[in-house]
N, C-alpha and C positions, 0 to 999 in steps of 0.2 A: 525568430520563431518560424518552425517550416509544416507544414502539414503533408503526410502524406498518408495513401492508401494503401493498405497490406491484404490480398486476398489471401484467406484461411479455408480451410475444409469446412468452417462453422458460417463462412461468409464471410465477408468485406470487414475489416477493422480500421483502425483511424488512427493515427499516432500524430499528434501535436508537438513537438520538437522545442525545446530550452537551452540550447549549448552550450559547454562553458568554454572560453576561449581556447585556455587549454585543460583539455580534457584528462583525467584519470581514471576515472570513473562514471559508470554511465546507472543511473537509477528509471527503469521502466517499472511504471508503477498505471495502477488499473482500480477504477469505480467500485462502487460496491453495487448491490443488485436494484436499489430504489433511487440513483441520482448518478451524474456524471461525473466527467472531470471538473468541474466549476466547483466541486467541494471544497471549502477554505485551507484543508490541510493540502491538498493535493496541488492549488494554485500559490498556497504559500511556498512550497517545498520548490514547485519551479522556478520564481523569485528569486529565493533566497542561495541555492545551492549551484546555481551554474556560478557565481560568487567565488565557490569554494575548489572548482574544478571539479564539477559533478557535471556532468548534462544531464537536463529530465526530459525523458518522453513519457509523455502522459497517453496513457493507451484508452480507447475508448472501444467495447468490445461489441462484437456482431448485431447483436442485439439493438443497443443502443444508435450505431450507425444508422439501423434499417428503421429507426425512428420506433421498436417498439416499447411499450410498457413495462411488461414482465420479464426478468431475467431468466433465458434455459438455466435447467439440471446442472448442475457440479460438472458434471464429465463435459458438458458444452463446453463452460465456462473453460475447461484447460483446454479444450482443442483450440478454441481463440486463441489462448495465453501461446501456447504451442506453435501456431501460426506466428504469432509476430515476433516470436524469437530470434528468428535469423537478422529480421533488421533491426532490433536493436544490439544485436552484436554484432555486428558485420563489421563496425570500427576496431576489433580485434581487441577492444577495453573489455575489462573485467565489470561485471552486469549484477547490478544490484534489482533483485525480483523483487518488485512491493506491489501495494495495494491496501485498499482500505474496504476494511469489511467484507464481503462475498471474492474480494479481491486480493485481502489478502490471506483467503484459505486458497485459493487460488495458487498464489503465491509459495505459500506451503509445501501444498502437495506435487510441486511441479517443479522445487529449486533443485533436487539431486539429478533430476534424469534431463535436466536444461545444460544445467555445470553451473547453474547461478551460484556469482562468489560470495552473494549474502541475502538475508531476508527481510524486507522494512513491513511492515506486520500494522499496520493503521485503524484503530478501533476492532480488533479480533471480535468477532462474533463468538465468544467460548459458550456460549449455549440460545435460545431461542429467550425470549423476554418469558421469565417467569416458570423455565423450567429446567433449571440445573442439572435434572438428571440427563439432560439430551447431551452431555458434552461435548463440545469438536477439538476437546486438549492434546489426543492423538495426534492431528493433522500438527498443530504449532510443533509441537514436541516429536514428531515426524521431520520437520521439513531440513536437518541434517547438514544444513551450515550456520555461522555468524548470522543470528536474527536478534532484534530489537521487534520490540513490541512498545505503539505507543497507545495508551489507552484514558480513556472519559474515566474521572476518581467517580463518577455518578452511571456510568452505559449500563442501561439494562441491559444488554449482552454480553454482561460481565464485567462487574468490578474489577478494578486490580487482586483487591485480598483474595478473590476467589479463582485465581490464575494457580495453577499447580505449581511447585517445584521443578526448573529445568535448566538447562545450560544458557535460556536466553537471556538476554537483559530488560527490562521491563521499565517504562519511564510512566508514569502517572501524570496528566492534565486535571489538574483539581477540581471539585464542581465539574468537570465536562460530560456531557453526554455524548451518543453515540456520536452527533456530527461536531461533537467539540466544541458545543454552546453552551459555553459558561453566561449562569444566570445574573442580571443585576445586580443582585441585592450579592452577590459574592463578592470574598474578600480580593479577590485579583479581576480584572479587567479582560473583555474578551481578546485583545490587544495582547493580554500577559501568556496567555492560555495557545496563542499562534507561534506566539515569539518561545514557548517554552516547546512547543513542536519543532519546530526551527533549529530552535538552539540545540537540540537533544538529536538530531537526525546528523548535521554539519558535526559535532563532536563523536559521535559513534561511525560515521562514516570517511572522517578522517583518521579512525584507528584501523581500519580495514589496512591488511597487509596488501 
C-alpha cells in the first residue's frame, strides 16, 4: 500500500494505492459527498481485487484532504476527478472510473472525455431521498462506456426497480442501503451483502476487453 499526493486546480487530493502484482487493470474509484474511503464497499474492492489483477487506487478528493465537512458543487468534484487522472493512468493500463455515490456521478460524467475504459457506479444517487422527480438517470445513461451499477435493494437514492432501461448492467445487494447495510433481522448476513459486491465487480471486470 502507497500513499501519495496529486495537486489538482480544486486542491491537494490523496490517492491510497492496492497493487496487484500483476497488473491489467487499474480501478480508481472515489468517496461519496458524506464519508471517505474507509467505506466498506470501497475497502472491500481494494482487498479483494488486486487478487484478481486489478490495482485499486482509492482516491480521496480535495475536500476531504483539506479536512472539510461539505462536499463542493458537481463541477468541483470533476475538477479533482480530472486532476488525478494522469496518475492513475500513467502505468499505460486501461482505467476503470468508479465511485460510490457523489462519486460515482462523478464517474459518469467524466468517463468519455478522461478515455476511461469502463464505469463502476457504487450506490448511484438516481434521485435525492424522497423525490424522484429530481432524477440524475442522464449522467448513468450519459457516461458512454461498459458501466456496472452496484446498488442497496432498500437506498433511498434509488431502488433498483426504479433504475431506467440502459446499456448498463445492474447487480442488486438485497436489504442494502445507501452504505450497504444490510439489516439483522435480514435473510443474508452483512458478510453476504460484501462478498456479493466483491464477487459481482471481480466477474464484470474480468469481462472487460
Amino acid at each position: 500500500m502507497k500513499t501519495e499526493i496529486i495537486s489538482t486546480e480544486a486542491g491537494d487530493a490523496r490517492i491510497t494505492w492496492h497493487p496487484a502484482r500483476k497488473a491489467r487493470l487499474v480501478l480508481a474509484v472515489s468517496h461519496g459527498a458524506g464519508g471517505g474511503i474507509e467505506a466498506r464497499d470501497l475497502q472491500a474492492l481494494a482487498q479483494v481485487l488486486p487478487g484478481h489483477g486489478v490495482s485499486v487506487a482509492l482516491v480521496e478528493q480535495p475536500w476531504r484532504v483539506a479536512g472539510k465537512k461539505l462536499a463542493p458543487p458537481p463541477k468541483t468534484l470533476d475538477v479533482g476527478w480530472r486532476g488525478i487522472w494522469p496518475a492513475v493512468a500513467r502505468a499505460g493500463l486501461p482505467v476503470i472510473s468508479g465511485g460510490r455515490s457523489a462519486g460515482a456521478r462523478v464517474a459518469c460524467r467524466t468517463a468519455v472525455e478522461l478515455g476511461a475504459h469502463a464505469v463502476l457506479a457504487l450506490s448511484f444517487p438516481l434521485h435525492p431521498p424522497g423525490r424522484p422527480e429530481k432524477s440524475r438517470a442522464g449522467e448513468l445513461l450519459g457516461s458512454g462506456v461498459p458501466t456496472l451499477v452496484v446498488q442497496g435493494g432498500n437506498d433511498p437514492f434509488g431502488k433498483p426497480e426504479e433504475f431506467p432501461d440502459g446499456s448498463y448492467e445492474l447487480v442488486e445487494v438485497p436489504y442494502g442501503d445507501h452504505g450497504f447495510v444490510v439489516p439483522k433481522r435480514a435473510a443474508i448476513t452483512q458478510e453476504d451483502g460484501v462478498a456479493i459486491i466483491t464477487d459481482a465487480v471481480v466477474k464484470w471486470s474480468g469481462s472487460l476487453g
